[in-house]
C-alpha positions in Angstrom: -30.1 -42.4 30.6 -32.5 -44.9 29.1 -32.0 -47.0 26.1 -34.8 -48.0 24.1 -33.7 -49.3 20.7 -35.6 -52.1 19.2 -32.9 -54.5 19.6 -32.4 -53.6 23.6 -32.7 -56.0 26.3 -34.9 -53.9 28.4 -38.2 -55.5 28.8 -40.3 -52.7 30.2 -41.0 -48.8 30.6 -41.8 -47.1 33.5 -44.6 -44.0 33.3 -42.2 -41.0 32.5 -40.2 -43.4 29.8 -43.6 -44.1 28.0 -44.7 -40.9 28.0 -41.2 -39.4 26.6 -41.6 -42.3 24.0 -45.3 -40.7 23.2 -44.9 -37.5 23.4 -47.5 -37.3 26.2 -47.9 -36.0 29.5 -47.2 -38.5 32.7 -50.6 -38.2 33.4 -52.2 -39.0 29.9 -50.2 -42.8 30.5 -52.3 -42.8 33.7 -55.2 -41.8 32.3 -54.6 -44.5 29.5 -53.8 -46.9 32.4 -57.2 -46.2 34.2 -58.9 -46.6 31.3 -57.5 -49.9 30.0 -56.1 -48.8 27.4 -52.6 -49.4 28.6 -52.5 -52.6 31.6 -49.9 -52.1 33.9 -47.0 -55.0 34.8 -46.0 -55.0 38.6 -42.7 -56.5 38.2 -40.3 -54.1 39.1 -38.5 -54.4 42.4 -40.1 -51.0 43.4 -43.7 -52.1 42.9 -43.8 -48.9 40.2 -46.4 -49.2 37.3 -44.4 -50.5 33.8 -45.0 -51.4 30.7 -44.3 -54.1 28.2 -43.2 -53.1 24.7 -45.7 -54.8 22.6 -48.1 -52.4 24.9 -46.3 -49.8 23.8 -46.4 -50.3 19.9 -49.9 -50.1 19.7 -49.4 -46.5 19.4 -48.0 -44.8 16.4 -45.8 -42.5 18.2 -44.0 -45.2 19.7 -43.9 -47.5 16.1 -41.7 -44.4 14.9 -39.4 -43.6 17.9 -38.3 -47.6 17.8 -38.7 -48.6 14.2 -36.9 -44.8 13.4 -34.4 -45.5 15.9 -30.5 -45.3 14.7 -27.9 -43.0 13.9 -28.9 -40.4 10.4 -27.0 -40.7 8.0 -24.7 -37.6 7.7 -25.5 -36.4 4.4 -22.8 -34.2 3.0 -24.1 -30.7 0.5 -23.3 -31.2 -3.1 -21.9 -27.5 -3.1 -21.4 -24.6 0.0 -25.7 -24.3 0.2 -26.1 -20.6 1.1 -28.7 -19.5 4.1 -30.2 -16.0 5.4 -31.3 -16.2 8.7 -34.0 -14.0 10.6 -34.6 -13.4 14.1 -31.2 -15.5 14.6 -31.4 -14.9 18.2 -28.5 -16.3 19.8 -27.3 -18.7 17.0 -28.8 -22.3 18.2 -30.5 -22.6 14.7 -27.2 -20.9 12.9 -25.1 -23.5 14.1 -26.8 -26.4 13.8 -27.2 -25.6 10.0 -23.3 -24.5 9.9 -22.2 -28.5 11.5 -24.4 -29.2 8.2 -22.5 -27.0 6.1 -24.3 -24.1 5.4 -22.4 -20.9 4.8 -24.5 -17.9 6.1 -24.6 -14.8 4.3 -26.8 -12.8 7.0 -27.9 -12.9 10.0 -30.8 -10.5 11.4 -31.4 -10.0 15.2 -32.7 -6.7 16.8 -31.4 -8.1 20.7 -28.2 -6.3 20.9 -27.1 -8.7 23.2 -27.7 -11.7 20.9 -26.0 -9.6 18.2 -22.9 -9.4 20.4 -23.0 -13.2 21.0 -23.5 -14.4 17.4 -20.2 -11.5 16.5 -18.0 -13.3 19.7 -18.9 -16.7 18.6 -18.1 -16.2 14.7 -16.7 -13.0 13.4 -16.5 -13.9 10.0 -20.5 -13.9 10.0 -22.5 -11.0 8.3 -24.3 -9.7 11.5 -27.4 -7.4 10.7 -28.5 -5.9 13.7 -31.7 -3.7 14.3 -35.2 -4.0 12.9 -36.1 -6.3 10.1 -38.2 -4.1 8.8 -35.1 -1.3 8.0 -33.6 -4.2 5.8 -33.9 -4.9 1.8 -32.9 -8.4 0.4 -33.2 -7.3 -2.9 -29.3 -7.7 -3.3 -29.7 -11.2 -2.1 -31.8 -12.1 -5.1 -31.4 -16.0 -6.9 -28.3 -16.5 -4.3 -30.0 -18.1 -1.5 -30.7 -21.7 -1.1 -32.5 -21.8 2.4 -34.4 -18.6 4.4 -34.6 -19.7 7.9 -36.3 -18.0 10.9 -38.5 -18.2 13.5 -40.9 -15.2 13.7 -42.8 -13.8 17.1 -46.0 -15.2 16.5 -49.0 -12.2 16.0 -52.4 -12.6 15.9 -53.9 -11.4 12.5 -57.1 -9.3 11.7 -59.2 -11.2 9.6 -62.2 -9.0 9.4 -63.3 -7.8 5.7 -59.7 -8.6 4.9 -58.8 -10.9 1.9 -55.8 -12.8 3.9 -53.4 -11.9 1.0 -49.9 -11.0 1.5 -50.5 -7.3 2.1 -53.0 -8.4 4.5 -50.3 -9.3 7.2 -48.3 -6.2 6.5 -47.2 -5.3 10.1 -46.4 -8.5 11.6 -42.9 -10.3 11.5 -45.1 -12.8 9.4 -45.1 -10.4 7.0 -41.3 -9.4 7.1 -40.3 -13.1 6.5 -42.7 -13.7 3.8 -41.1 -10.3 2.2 -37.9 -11.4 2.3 -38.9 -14.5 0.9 -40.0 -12.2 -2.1 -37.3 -10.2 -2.8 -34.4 -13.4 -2.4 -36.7 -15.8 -4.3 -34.4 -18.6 -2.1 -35.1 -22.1 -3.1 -36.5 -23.6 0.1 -37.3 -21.7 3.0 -37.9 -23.0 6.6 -40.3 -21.1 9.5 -40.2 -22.7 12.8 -42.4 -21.6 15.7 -44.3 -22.4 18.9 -46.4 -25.3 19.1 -49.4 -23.4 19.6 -49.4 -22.1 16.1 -51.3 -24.6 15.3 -54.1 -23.9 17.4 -54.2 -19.8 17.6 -57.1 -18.4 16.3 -58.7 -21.8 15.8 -56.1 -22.9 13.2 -56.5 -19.6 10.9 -53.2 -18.4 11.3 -51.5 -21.0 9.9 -53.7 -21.8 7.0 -53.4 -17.7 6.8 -49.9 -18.0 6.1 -49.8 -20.8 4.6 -51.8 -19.3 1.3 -49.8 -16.8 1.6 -46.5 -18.6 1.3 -48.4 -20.7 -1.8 -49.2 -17.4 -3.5 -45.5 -16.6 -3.2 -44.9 -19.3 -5.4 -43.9 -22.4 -3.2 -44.8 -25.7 -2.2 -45.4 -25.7 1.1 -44.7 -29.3 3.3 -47.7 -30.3 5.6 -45.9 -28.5 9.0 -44.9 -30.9 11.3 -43.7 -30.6 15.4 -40.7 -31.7 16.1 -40.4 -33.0 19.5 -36.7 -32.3 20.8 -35.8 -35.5 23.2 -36.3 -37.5 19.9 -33.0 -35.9 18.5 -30.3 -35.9 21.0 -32.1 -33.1 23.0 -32.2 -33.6 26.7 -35.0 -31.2 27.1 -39.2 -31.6 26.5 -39.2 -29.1 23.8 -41.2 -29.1 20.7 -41.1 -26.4 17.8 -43.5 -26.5 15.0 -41.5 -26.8 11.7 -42.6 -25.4 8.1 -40.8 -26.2 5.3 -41.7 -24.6 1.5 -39.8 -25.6 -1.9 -39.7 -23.1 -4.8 -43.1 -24.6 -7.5 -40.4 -23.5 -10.4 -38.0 -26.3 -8.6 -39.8 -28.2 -7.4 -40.5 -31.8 -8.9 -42.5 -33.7 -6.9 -39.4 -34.1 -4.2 -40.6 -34.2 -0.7 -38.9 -33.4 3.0 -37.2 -36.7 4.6 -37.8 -35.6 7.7 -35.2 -36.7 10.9 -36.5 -39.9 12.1 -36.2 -40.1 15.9 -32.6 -41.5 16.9 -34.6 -44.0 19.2 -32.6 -42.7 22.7 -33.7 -40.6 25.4 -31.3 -38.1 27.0 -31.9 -36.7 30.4 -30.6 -33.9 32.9 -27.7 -36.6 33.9 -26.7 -36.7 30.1 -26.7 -32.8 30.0 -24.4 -32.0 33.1 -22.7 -35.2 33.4 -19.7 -36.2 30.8 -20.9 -39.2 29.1 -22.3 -39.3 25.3 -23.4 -36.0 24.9 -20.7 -33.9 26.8 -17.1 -35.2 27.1 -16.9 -33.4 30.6 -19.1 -32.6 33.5 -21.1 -28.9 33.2 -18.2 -25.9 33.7 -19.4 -23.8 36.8 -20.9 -20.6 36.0 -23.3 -17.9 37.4 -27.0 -18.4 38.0 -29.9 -17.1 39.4 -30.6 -18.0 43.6 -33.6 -18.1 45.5 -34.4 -15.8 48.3 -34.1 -17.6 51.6 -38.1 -18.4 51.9 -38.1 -19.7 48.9 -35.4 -21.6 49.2 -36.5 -23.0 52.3 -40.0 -24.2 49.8 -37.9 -26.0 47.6 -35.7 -28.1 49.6 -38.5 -30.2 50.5 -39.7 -30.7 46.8 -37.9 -34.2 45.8 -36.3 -34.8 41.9 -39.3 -34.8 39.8 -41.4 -33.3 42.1 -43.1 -30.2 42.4 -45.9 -28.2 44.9 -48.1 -31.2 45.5 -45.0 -32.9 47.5 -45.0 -30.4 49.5 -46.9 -30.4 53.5 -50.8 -29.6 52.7 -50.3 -26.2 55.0 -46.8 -25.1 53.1 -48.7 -25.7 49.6 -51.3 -23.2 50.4 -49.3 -20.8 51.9 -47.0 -21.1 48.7 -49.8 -21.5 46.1 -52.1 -18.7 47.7 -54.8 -18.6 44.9 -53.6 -20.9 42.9 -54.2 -23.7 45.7 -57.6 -23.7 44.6 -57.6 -23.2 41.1 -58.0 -26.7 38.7 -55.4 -28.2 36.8 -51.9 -29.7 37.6 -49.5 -26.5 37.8 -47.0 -29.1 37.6 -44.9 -25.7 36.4 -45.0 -24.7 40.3 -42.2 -25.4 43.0 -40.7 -28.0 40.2 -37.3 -29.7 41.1 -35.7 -31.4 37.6 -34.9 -35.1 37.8 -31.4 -36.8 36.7 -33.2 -39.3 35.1 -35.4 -37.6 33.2 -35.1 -34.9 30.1 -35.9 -31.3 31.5 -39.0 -29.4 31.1 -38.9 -26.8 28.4 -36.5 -24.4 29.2 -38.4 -20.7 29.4 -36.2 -17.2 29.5 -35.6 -17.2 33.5 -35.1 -20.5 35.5 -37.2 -19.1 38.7 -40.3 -18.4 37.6 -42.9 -19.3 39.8 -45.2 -21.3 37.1 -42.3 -22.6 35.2 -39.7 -23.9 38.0 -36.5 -25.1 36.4 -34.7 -26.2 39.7 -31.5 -28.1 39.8 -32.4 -31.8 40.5 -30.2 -32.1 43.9 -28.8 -28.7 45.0 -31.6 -26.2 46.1 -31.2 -23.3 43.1 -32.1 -22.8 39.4 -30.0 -24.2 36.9 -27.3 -21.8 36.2 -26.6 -20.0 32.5 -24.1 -22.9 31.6 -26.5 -25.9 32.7 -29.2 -23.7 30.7 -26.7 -23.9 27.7 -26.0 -27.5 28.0 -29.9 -28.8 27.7 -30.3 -26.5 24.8 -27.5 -29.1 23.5 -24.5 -25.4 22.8 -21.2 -26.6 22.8 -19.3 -25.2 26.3 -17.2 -23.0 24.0 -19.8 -21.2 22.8 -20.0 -17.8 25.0 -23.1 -15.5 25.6 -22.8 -11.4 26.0 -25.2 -9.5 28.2 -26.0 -9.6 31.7 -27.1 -12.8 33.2 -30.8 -12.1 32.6 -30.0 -11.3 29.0 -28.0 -14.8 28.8 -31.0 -16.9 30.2 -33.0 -15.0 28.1 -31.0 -15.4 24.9 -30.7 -19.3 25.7 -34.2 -19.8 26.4 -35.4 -18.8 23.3 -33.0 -20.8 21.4 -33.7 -23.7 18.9 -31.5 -26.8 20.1 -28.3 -27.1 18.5 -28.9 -30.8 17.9 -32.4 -30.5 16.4 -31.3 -28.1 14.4 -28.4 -29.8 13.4 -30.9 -32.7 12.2 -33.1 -30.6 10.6 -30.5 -28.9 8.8 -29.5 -32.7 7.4 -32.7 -33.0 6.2 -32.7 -29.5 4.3 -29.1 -30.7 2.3 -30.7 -34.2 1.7 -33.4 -31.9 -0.3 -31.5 -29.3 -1.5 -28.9 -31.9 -3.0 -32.1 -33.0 -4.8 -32.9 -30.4 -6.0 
């Protein structure tokens, strides 16, 4: 694991510790160092490319992930704050907010298999499983401090349409922002892909933002949260939306979690150390067919299809060989050194590799657990697809654990 709080002694950063620091691509920090932009030091043993750290602080990203770094300051909720969750999947966003102190009053989730893992993990929680849209809050009404959920992202018809609340009226969109109606709950927080951002050119989110206005709230400028900046070992970001109630709200705004100023990696995830007191229990996992397998050995930590012989590459890449762009995705072995890749809902896909750093197979449903930050005594239902699935589309324990200080820091405001 690297360290890189303002007051270390480390002097400089190699290429995959600035880009962590960033939040860019490896190959944007070559591009920067091409370019002049960033001017490479050569005094590393290994003759690698680093960095100084007055290089680094010219960027903004960077100012925040060393100025922010330190421990947050646990804030403790002025009363039990009440929360509905939808589309709780597995229960990474539940129990972050619970270590926060949250008391849940319901949790929706149509997966069956989710539903069974949320029931073995905590009995005592209210369990609504099936469709959203089979569901009225109205009993709920003035007794919820926080709505959480992260709804499947659809596209929206904008044509002759008015982009009012009705508007939406057959997208999950829709069934959050209902439910949002009929509890009238004091702060509410979406989160969501990245790309959310981006779909449709940017009118989906200014869609439901309006909408979210017209429901009478005040709705924080959405922000991504990047994962390995709060005790995630994992490149994961979620785009975060956060709305207070207008009849509450005074002109308090979101403290949002400033990064801790520490990088976790793979190591940190399935070694005992800071993170985990004990190394990764074994469990079951996926395994390569013998061809495959016989691919991937050659691929080195951190490496992926261009490590590979020229005449294995195209046999593995077919198409793809010739196709632009990195597919760094492709024949991917993990490093120890360095946070995962996003974790997807099967370890073995071909354009998203998720290969154990030094034995030749896919990380198994336990590893999977452990970079999504779930404590080992937190047990999944289903069959192993349905477990790599449910984990996959998890928010991080940890970041939701920060995100859920921020939300009693505000709520103990209000």
């Amino acid at each position: 694991m690297y360290n890189a709080r303002m007051n270390t002694k480390k002097k400089v950063y190699h290429v995959s510790e600035v880009a962590d620091i960033c939040g860019v691509s490896k190959e944007t920090v070559r591009r920067w160092d091409n370019s002049g932009k960033l001017t490479a030091l050569r005094e590393d043993e290994s003759d690698y490319r680093v960095y100084s750290l007055d290089q680094l602080l010219q960027f903004d990203e960077a100012r925040l992930f060393f100025e922010g770094g330190g421990k947050q300051k646990v804030v403790k909720p002025n009363r039990d704050y009440t929360l509905i969750e939808l589309f709780a999947g597995a229960g990474g966003l539940a129990l972050g907010l619970e270590r926060c102190g949250f008391k849940s009053l319901l949790l929706n989730e149509i997966d069956k298999n989710a539903c069974a893992t949320l029931r073995k993990n905590r009995p005592n929680w209210n369990v609504a499983e099936g469709s959203i849209t089979e569901l009225c809050f109205k009993e709920y009404h003035n007794k919820v401090d926080l709505l959480t959920g992260g709804f499947p992202c659809q596209a929206f018809s904008y044509a002759g349409k008015k982009l009012g609340f009705e508007d939406t009226r057959g997208t999950m969109f829709f069934e959050f922002a209902r439910c949002l109606k009929e509890t009238n709950a004091k702060v509410f927080m979406a989160e969501n892909v990245r790309g959310l951002i981006s779909h449709d050119n940017g009118r989906t989110l200014r869609t439901m933002i309006k909408i979210l206005d017209e429901l009478g709230y005040y709705v924080e400028e959405p922000r991504i949260m990047k994962a390995i900046h709060h005790r995630v070992p994992q490149k994961r970001e979620r785009l975060i939306v956060i709305g207070i109630r207008k009849d509450l709200h005074g002109g308090q705004r979101v403290e949002w979690p400033r990064p801790t100023g520490k990088i976790y990696t793979v190591r940190d995830a399935l070694k005992a150390g800071e993170l985990f007191k004990k190394d990764v229990p074994l469990s079951d996992g996926q395994k390569y067919p013998t061809s495959k397998q016989k691919v991937m050995d050659l691929v080195p930590p951190g490496g992926y299809w261009r490590d590979l012989p020229e005449k294995i590459q195209k046999a593995y890449m077919m198409k793809s060989y010739y196709l632009g762009g990195g597919k760094t995705g492709m024949a991917r072995r993990m490093s120890w050194d360095e946070p995962s890749l996003t974790l997807t809902t099967a370890p073995a896909q071909k354009q998203t590799e998720r290969c154990h750093p030094e034995e030749t197979r896919p990380f198994t449903t336990r590893e999977y657990a452990r970079i999504q930050t779930f404590p080992d005594d937190w047990q999944f239902a289903g069959t192993q697809t349905s477990i790599y699935k449910q984990i996959g589309n998890a928010v991080p324990v940890n970041l939701a654990e920060r995100l859920g200080q921020s939300l009693v820091r505000l709520l103990n405001e209000l």
